[in-house]
Structure formats: structure tokens, C-alpha cells
N, CA, C and O of each residue as an XYZ file, in Angstrom:
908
protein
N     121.387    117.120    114.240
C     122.495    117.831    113.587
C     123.128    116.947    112.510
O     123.455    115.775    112.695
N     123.255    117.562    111.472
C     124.037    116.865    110.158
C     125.255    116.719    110.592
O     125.557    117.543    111.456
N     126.357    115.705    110.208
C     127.904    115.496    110.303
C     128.477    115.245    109.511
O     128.200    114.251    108.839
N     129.610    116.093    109.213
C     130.087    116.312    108.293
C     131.530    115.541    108.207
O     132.413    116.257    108.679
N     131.947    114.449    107.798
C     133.673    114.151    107.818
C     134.241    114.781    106.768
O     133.860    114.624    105.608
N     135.296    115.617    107.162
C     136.258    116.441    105.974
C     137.447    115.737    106.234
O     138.030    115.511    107.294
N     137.752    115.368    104.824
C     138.855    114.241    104.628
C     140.135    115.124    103.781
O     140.237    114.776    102.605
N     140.905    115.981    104.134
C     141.598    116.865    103.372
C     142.536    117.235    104.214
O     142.343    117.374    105.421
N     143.679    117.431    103.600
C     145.462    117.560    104.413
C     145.943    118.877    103.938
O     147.129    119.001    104.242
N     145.488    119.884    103.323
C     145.586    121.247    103.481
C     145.073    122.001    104.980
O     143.879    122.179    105.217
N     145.779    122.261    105.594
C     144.781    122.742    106.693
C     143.993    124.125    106.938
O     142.963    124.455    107.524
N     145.104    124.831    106.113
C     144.000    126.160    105.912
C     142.765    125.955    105.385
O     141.882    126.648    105.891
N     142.329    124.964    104.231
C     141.250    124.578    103.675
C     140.545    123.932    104.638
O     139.358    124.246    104.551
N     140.783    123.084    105.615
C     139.839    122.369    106.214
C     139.553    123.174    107.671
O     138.709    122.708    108.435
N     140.370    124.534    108.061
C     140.159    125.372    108.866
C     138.689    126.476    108.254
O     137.796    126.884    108.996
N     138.778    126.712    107.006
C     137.681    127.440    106.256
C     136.944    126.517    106.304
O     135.967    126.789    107.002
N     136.913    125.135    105.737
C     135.691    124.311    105.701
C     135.058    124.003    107.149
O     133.852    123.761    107.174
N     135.742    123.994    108.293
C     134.902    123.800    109.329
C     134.481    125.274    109.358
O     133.453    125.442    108.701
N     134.970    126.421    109.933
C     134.207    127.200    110.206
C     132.954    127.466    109.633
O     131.924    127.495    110.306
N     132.988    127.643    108.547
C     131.417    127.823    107.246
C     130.934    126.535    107.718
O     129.704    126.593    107.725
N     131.449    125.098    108.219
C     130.131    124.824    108.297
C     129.764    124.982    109.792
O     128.561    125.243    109.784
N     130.205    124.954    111.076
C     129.677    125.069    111.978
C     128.992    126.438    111.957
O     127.888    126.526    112.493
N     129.358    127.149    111.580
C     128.539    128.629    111.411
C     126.897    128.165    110.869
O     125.848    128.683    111.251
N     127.038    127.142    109.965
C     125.187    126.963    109.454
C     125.148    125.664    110.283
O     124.315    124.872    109.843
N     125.998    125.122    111.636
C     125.244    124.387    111.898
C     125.474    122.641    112.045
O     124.858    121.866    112.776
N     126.479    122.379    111.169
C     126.849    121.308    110.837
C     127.753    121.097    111.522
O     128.627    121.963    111.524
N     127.942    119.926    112.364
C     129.086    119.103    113.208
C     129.960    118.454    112.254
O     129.795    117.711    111.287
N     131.012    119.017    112.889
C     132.437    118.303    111.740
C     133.584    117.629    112.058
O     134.314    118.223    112.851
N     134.047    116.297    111.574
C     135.049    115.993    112.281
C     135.973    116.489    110.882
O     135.466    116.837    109.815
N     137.430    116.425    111.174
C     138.312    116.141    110.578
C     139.615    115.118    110.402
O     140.229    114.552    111.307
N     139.826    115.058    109.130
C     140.408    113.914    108.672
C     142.138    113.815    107.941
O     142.103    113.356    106.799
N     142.975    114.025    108.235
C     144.450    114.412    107.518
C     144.614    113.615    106.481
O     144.767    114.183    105.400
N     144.627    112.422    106.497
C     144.572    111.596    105.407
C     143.598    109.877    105.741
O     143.093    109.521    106.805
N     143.620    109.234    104.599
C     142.622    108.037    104.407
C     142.418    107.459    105.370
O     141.308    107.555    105.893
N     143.466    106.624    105.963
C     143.427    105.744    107.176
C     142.725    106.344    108.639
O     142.099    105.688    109.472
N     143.011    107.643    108.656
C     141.926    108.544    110.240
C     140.733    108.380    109.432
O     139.663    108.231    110.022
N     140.775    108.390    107.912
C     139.266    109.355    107.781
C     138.431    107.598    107.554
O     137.203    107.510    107.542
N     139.114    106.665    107.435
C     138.313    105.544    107.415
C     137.926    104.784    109.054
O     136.918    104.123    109.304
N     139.264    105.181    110.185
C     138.703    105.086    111.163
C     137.492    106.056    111.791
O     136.522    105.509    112.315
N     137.587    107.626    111.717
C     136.128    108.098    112.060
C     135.247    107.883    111.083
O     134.355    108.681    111.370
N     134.868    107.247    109.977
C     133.669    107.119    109.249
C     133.408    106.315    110.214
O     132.600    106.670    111.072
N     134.171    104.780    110.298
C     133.343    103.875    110.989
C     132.876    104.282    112.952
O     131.946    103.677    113.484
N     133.482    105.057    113.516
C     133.270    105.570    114.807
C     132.462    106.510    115.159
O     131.775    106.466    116.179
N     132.480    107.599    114.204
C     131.543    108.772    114.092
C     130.196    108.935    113.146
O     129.312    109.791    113.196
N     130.375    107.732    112.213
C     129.135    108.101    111.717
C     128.357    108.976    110.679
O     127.127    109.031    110.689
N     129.135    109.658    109.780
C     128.995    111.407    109.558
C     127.683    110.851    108.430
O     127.434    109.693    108.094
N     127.122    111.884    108.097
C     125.591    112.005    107.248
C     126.744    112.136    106.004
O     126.784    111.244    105.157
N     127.477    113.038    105.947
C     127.933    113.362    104.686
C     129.601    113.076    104.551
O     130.018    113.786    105.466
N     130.362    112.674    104.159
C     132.235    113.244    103.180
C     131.977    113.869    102.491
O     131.069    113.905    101.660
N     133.112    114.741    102.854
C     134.114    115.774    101.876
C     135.273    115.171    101.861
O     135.996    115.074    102.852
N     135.581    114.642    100.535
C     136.874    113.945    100.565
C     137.872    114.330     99.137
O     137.495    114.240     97.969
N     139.350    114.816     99.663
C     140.500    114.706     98.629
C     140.971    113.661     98.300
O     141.364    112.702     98.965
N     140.917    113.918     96.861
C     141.369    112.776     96.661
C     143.437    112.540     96.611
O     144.023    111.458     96.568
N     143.938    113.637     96.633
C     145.296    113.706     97.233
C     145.744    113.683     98.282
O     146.379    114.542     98.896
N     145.356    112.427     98.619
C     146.044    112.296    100.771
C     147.344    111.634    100.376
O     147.750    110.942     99.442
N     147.982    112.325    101.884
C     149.619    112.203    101.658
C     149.727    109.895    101.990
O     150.818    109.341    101.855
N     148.640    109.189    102.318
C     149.096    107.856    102.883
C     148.320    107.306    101.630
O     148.857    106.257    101.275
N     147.306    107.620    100.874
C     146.603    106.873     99.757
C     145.947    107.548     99.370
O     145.728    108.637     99.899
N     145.240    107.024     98.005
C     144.243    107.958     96.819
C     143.569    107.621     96.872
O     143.335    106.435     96.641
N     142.398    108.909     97.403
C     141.237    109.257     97.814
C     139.950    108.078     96.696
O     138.734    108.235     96.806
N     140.335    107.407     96.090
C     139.556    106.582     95.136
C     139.812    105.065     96.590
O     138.790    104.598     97.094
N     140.539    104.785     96.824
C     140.773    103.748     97.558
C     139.842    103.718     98.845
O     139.313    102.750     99.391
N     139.802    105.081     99.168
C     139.034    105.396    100.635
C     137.695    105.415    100.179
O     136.943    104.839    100.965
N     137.027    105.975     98.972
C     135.845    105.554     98.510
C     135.882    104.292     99.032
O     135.475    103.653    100.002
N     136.287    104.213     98.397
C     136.035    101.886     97.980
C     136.028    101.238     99.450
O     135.477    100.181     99.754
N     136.658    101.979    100.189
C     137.054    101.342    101.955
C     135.504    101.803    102.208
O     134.704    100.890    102.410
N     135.138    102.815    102.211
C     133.816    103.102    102.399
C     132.541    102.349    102.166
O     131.814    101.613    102.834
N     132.564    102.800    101.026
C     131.354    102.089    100.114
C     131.695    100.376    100.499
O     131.179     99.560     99.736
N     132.407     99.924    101.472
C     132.087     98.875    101.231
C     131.309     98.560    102.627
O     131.521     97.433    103.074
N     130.526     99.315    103.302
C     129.506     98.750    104.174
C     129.048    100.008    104.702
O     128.820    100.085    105.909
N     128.853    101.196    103.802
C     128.083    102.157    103.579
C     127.702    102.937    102.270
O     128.265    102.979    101.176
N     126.572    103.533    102.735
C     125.743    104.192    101.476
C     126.396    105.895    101.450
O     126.490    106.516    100.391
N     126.736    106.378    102.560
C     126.721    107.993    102.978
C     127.324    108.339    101.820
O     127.944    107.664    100.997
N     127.007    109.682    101.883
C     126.941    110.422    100.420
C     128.452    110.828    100.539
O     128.946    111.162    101.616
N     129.035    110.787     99.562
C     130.542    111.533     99.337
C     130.878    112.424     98.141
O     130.791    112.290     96.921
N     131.304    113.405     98.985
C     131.450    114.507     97.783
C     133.247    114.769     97.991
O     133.868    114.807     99.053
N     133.775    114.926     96.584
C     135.122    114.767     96.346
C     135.565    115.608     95.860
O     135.357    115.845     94.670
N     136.379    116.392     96.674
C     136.803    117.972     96.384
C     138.746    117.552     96.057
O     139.672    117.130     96.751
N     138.613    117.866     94.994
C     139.975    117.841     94.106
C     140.429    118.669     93.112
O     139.622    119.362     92.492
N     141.715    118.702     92.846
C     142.197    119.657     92.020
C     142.553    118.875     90.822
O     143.196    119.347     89.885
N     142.235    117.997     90.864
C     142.240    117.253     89.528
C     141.372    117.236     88.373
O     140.300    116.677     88.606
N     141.497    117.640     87.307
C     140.256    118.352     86.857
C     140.332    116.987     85.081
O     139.407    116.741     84.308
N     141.631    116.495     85.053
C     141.162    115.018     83.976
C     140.068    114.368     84.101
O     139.915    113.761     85.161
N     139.012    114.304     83.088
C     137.827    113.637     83.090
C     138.073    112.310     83.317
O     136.972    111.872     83.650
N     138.835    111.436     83.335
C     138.994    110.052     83.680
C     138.770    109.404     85.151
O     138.203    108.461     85.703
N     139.684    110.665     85.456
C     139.977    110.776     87.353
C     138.745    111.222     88.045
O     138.455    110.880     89.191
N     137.895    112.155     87.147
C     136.525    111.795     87.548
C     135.528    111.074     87.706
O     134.588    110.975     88.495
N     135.977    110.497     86.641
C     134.895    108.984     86.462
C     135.496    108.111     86.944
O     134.683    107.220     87.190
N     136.984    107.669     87.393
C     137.001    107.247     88.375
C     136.028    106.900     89.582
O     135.261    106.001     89.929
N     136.617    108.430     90.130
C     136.240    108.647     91.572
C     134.333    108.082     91.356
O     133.618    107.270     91.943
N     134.176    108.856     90.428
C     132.480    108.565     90.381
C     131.945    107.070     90.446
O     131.076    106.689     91.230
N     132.576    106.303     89.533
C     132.594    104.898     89.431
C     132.718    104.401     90.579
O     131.882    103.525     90.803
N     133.712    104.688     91.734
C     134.332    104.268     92.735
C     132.891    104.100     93.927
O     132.910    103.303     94.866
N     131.830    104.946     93.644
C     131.170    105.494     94.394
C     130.622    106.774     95.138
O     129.798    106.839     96.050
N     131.268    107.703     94.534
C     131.355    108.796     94.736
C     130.002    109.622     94.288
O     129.467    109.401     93.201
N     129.507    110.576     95.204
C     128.113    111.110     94.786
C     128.131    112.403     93.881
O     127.233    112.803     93.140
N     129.566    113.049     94.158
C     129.362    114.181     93.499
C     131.018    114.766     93.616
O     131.692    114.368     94.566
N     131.555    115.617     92.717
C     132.807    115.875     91.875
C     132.936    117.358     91.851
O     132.453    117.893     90.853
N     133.526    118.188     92.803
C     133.950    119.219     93.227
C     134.918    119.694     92.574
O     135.762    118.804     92.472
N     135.322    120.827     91.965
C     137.210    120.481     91.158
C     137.327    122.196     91.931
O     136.431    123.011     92.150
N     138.345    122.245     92.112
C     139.356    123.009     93.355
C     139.551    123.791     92.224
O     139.444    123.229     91.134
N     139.868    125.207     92.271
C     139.311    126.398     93.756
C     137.616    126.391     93.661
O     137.111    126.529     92.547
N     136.927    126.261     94.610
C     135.439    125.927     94.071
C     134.506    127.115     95.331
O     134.785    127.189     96.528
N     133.830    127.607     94.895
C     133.279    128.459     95.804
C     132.291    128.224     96.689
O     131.286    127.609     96.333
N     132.494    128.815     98.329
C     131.920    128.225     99.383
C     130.209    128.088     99.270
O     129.641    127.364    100.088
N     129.468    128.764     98.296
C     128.154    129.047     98.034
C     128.132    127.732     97.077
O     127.330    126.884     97.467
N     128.688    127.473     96.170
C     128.575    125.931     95.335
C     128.474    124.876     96.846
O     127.413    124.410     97.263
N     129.830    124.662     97.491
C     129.862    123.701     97.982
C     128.656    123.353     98.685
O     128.197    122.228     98.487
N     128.079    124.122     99.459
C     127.195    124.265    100.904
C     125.502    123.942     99.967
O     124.397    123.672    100.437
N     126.028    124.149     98.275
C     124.941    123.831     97.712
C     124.414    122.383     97.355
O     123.282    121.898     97.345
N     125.723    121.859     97.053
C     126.269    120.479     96.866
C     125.913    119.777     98.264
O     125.496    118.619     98.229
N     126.022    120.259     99.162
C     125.810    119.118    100.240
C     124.697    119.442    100.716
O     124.115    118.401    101.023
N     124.005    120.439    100.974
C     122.593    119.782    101.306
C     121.739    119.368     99.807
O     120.815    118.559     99.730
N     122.022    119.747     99.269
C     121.456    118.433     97.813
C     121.763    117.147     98.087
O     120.915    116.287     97.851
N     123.576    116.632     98.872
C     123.754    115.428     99.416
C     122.893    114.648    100.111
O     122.552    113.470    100.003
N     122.481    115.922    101.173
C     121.885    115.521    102.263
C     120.358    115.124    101.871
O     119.679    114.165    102.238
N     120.162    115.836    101.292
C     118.465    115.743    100.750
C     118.259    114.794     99.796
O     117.192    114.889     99.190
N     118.949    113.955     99.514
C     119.129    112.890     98.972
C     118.715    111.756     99.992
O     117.850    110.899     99.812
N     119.125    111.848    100.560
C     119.113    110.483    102.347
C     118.126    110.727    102.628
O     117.441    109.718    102.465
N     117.219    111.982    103.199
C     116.122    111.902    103.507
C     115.132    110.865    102.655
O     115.175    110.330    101.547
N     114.149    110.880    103.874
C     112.576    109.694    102.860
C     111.688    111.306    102.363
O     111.394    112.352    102.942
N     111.525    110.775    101.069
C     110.269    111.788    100.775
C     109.131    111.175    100.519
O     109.152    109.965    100.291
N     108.044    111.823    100.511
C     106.702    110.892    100.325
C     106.257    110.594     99.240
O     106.049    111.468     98.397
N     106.014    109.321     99.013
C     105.495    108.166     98.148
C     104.123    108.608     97.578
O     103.235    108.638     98.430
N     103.718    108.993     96.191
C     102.043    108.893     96.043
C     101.499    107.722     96.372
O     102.018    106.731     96.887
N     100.426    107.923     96.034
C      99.813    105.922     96.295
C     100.101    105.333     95.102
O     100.253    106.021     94.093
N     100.192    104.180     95.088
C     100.394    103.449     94.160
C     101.937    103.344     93.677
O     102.364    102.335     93.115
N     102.624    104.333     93.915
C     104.038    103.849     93.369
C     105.101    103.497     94.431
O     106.099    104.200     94.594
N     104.887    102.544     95.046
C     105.262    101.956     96.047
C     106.600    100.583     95.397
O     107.802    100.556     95.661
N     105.899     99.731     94.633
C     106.506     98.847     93.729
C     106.636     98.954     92.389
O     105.617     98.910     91.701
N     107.814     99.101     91.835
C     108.007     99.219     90.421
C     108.364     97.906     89.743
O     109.572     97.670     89.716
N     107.585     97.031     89.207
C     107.876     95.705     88.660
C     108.187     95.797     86.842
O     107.240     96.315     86.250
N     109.170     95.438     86.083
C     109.714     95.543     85.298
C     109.812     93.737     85.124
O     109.641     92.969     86.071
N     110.139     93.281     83.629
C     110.303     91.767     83.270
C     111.890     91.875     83.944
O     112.331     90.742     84.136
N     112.543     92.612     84.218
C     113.972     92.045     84.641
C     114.303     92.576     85.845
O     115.076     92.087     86.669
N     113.654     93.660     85.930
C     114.180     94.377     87.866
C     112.760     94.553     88.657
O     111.638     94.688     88.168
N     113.168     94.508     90.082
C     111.802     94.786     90.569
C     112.518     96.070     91.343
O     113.689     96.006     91.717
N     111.468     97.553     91.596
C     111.980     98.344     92.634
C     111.135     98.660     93.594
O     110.002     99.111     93.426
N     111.737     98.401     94.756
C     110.869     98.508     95.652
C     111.028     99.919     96.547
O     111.980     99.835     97.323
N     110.362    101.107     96.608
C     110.636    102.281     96.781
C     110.316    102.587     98.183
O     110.473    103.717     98.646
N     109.947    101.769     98.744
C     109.681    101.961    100.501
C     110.546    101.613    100.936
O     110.912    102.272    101.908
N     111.463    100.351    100.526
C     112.121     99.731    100.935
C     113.806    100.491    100.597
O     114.831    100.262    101.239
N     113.696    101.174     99.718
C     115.149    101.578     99.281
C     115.670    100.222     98.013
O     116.895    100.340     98.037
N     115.436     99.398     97.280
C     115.982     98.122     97.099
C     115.892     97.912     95.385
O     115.226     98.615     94.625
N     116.534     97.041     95.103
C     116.188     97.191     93.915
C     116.584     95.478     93.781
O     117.666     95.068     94.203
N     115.487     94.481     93.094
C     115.815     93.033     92.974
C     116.081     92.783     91.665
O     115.477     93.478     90.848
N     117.006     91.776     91.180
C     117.513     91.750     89.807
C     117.072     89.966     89.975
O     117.601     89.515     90.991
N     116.606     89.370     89.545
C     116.550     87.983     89.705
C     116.377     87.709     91.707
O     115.688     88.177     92.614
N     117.123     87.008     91.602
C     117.711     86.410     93.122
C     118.318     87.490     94.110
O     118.436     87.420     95.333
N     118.693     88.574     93.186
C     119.738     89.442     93.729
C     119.180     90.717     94.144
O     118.329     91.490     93.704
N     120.033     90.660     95.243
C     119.597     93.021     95.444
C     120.748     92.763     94.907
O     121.600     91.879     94.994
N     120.469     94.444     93.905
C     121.476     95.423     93.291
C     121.594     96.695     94.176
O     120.748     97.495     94.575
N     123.050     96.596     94.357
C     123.646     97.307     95.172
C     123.769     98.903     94.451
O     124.607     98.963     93.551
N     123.248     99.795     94.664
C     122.836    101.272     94.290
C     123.784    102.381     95.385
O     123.360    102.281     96.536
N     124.609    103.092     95.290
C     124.534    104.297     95.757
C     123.118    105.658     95.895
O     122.039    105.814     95.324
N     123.716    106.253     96.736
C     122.670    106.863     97.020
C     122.136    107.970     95.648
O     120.987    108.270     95.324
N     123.075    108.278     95.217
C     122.662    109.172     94.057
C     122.265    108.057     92.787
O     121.554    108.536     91.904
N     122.524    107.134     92.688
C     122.088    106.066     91.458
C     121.066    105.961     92.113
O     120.260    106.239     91.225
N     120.413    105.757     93.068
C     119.255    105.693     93.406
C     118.342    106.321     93.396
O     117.239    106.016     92.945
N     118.845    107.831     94.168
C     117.815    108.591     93.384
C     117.652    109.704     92.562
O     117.001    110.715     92.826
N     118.418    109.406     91.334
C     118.130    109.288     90.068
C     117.525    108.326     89.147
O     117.308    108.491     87.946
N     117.204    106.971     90.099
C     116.605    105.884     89.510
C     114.634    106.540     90.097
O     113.605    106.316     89.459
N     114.709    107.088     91.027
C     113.861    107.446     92.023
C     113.188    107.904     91.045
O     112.283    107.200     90.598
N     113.496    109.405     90.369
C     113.168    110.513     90.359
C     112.413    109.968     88.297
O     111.545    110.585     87.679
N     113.121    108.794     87.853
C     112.699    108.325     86.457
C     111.233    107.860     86.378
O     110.261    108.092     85.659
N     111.755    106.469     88.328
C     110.449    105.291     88.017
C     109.520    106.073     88.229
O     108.737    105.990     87.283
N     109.046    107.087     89.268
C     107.895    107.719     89.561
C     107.513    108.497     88.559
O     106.703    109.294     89.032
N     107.707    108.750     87.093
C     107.390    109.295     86.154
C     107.140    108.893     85.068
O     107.005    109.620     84.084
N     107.011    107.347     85.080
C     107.299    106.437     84.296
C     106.774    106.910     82.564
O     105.613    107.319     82.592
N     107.237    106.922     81.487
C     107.104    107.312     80.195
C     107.261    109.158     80.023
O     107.131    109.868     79.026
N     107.481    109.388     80.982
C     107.216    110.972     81.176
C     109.247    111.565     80.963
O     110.089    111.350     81.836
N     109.495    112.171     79.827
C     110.386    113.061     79.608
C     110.758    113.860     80.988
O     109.987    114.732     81.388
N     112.007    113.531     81.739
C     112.503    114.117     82.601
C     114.051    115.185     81.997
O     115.169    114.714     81.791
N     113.797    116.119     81.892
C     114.759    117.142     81.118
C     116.380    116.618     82.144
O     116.462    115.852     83.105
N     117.218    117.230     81.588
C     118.438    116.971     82.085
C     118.663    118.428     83.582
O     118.992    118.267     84.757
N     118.323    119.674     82.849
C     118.293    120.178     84.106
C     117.904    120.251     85.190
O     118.467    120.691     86.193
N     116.256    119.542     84.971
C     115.442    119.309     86.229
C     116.506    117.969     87.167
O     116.763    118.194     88.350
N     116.887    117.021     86.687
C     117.620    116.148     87.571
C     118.858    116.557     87.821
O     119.389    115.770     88.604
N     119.608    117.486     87.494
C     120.991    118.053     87.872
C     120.677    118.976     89.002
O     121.353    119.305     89.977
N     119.325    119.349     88.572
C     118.959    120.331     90.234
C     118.686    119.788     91.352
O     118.987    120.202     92.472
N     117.846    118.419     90.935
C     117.023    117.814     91.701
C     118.310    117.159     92.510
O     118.433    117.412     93.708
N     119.279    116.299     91.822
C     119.606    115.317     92.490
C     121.528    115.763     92.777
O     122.428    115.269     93.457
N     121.449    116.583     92.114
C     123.553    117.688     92.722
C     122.613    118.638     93.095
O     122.828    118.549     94.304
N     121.525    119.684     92.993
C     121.624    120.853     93.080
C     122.126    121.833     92.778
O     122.464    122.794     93.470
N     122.259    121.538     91.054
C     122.674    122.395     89.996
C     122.036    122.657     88.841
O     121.160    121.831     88.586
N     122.197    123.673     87.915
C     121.087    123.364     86.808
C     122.470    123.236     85.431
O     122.446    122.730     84.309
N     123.660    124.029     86.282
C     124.288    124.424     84.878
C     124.805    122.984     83.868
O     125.390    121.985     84.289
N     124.384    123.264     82.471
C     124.595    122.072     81.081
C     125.951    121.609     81.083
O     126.233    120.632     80.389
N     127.062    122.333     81.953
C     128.169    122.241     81.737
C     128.404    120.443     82.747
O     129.467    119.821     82.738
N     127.465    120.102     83.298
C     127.551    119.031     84.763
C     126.784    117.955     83.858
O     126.571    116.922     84.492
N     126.245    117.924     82.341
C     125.448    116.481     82.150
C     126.351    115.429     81.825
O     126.019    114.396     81.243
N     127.859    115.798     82.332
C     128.225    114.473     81.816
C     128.323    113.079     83.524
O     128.701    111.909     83.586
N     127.716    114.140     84.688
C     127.553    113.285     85.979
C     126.497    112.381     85.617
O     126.255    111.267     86.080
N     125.640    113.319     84.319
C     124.048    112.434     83.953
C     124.886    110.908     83.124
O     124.749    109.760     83.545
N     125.535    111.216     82.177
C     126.390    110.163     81.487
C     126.719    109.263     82.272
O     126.539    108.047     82.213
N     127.338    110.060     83.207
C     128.136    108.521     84.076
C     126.971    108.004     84.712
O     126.619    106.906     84.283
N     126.267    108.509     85.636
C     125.702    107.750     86.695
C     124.144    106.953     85.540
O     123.561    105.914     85.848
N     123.901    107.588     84.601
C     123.077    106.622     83.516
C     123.795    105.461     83.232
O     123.242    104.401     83.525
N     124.859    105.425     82.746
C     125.607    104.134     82.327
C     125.862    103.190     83.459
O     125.753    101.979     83.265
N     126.195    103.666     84.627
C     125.991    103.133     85.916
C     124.990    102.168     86.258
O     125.210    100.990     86.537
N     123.872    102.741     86.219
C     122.206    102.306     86.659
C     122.109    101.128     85.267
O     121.620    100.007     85.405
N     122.648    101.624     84.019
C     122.278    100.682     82.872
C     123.379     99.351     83.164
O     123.121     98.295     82.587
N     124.218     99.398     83.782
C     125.551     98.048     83.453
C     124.436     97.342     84.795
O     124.203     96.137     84.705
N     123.877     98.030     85.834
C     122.736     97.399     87.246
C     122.383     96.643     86.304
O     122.877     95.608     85.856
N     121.257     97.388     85.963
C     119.439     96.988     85.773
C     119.527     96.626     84.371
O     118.742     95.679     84.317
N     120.165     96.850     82.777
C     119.422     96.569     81.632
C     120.187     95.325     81.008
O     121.414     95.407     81.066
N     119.781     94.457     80.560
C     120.309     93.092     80.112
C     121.471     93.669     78.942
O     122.625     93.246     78.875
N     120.997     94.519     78.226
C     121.932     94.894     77.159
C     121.826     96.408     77.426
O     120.854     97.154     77.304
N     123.073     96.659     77.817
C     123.582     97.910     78.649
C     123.441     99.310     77.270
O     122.862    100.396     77.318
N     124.313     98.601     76.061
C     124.106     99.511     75.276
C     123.019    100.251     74.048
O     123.081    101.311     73.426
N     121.699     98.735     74.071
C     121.053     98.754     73.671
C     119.350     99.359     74.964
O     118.170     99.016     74.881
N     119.721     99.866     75.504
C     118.743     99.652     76.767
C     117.032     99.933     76.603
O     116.512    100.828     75.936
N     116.322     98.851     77.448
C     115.113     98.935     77.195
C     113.977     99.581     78.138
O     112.765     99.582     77.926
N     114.642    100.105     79.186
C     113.913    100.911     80.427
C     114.850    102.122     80.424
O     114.138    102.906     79.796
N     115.634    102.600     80.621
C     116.953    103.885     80.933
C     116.622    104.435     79.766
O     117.449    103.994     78.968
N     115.576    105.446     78.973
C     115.665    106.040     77.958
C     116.560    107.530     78.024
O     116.381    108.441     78.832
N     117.739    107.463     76.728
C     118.226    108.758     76.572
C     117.116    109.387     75.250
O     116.798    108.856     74.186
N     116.748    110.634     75.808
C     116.475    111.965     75.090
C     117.383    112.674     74.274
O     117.259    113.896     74.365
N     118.429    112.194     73.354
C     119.440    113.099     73.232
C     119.084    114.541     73.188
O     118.190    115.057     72.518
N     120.001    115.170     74.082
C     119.736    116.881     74.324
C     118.840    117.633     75.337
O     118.862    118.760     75.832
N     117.953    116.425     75.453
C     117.117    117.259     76.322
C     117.223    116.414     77.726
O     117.009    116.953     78.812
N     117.440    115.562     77.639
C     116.803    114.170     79.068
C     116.653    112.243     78.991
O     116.867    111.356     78.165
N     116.275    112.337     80.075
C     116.179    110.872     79.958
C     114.355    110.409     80.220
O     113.482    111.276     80.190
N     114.087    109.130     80.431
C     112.474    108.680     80.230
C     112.705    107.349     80.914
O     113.625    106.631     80.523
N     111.795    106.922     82.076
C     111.808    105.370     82.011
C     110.638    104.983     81.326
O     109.533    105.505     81.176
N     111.087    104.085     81.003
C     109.570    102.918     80.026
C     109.392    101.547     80.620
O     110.217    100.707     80.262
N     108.727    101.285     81.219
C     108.189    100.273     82.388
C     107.925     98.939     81.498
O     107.499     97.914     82.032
């Protein structure tokens, strides 16, 4: 069974959000504000967050960061904040994916098993097991990515969106195919999650972030890795 932590202090909302999801299935705890929802992450475990970023004890960017700091689990951030800054925030923070309030229960439920299907292992062809580059190595069995001496520390969606490039290596990956692939969306109105989480992967992996020599942009259509 998938688990779901809902991190949100409306309670009619988090009374609708459990029911829809135990109805398909999904075990849910709930969370009133940051400090419960950082004690059941670490006690319960959940596959997935749903997290506001307006809790009445701290901002939902902080509880990212409490998170992400000795987990990967996917977090999706349902807010009524709709300033592009406060998005890239949250996104920056670690955040997998950017919900903006009133949002409909058929989006959400779409959004998280795209979360979820993210975590899963999918199968490897032969041969693309190791991706060796003059400055990063990726190792795709392993989940890992080596920069010199160093693992580079990846979220799960920088990852695989890094995933979904190396295994195609020189091959034009359109912008909608990875908005489906990796949120489970197609609509043009969402490429600026492609913006952020590209610039993301480029400040990782490319020596000169703005000049980059593997992270190819397509303007308009997509991105390309070049090995």
C-alpha cells in the first residue's frame, strides 16, 4: 500500500483529501502543521507528501528542507500561492511538484501517482547501466550520480529527468513528452517546472552552468543530452 502524509490545516480539505484517497486505496496519515508532519515523516514513513505551504507553526519551505535533509520521498505542494518566486522557492527547496489551490481532485491523484512512479525501478536496456561523461559519472542501477570525489545529491524528480535525457543520449526529448513522463502532464502552460528543475541539474553536473555542455536546451521544443 502507498502512504500518503497530508500536511495541511484546513480540515475540510484534508477530510476530502483522505477520503479520495483511501477510496483508491492509499493509506494516509495526517498532519496540522510542520512540526507533527516532520515527526510522522520520520515515524511513518509515507511513499509520498502533500504539503501546504501555509502552516499555522512554520512555512511549508522550511519543512521541505527538514525533510530533504535525510530523505528523497517525493513532495507535492499544494498552495494558494500562486507568485512565481514562491514557487521556485518551494521547488528549489526540494520540492517535486507545485499544485496552486483550488486544484481539481482528477489533477491531483494525477500528480501523485506520476510521484509515485517516479520511485519505482524501471528496467535498464543493456548497456546503459553507466553513463561516463569528462566531469560526471551516472550510475543508473545505483541511483547516483559522481562529480569528482563527490555524490551529487539529486531529488527524485532531478533525477529522473536526468534519467529520462542520459538514456537517449543526442536524441531530442520534446518538452511535452517529459512533463508527462515525469509530473504527468502534457499541458505548455507547466514548462517553466522544465526551467527550474534544468537549471537545477545544470548548477549539479555542468562546470559552466550558463554556458552548458551536456543539459542541451531545444528552444521551444525540448531538451538533448550530449555525452
Amino acid at each position: 500500500m502507498t502512504r500518503v502524509l497530508v500536511v495541511e490545516d484546513d480540515p475540510q480539505l484534508v477530510r476530502a483529501l483522505v477520503i479520495n484517497l483511501q477510496a483508491r486505496r492509499y493509506g494516509v496519515d495526517a498532519a496540522p502543521d510542520g512540526a507533527t508532519a516532520l515527526r510522522l515523516a520520520a515515524a511513518r514513513r509515507p511513499d509520498v507528501v502533500m504539503l501546504d505551504l501555509g502552516l499555522p507553526d512554520m512555512d511549508g519551505v522550511d519543512v521541505i528542507k527538514g525533510l530533504r535533509g535525510w530523505t528523497r520521498v517525493p513532495i507535492l505542494v499544494l498552495s494558494a500561492r500562486q507568485a512565481s518566486d514562491e514557487k521556485v522557492a518551494a521547488l528549489d527547496a526540494g520540492a517535486d511538484d507545485y499544485i496552486t489551490k483550488p486544484f481539481g481532485m482528477d489533477e491531483l491523484l494525477a500528480r501523485l501517482r506520476a510521484a509515485v512512479r517516479r520511485t519505482e525501478e524501471t528496467p535498464l536496456a543493456p548497456g546503459t547501466t553507466l553513463v561516463e561523461t569528462a566531469e560526471f559519472t551516472i550510475d543508473l542501477l545505483a541511483k547516483k550520480v559522481h562529480r569528482g570525489d563527490h555524490d551529487i545529491r539529486l531529488t527524485p524528480t532531478e533525477w529522473h529527468l536526468l534519467e529520462i535525457l542520459v538514456t537517449s543520449p543526442g536524441r531530442l526529448i520534446t518538452q511535452k513528452h517529459l512533463l508527462q513522463e515525469v509530473w504527468g502532464v502534457s499541458q505548455s502552460n507547466k514548462t517553466n517546472y522544465l526551467r527550474v528543475y534544468m537549471a537545477q541539474l545544470r548548477r549539479k553536473l555542468e562546470t559552466d552552468p550558463a554556458h552548458p555542455r551536456y543539459l542541451i536546451t531545444e528552444p521551444g521544443m525540448g531538451y538533448r543530452f550530449e555525452g
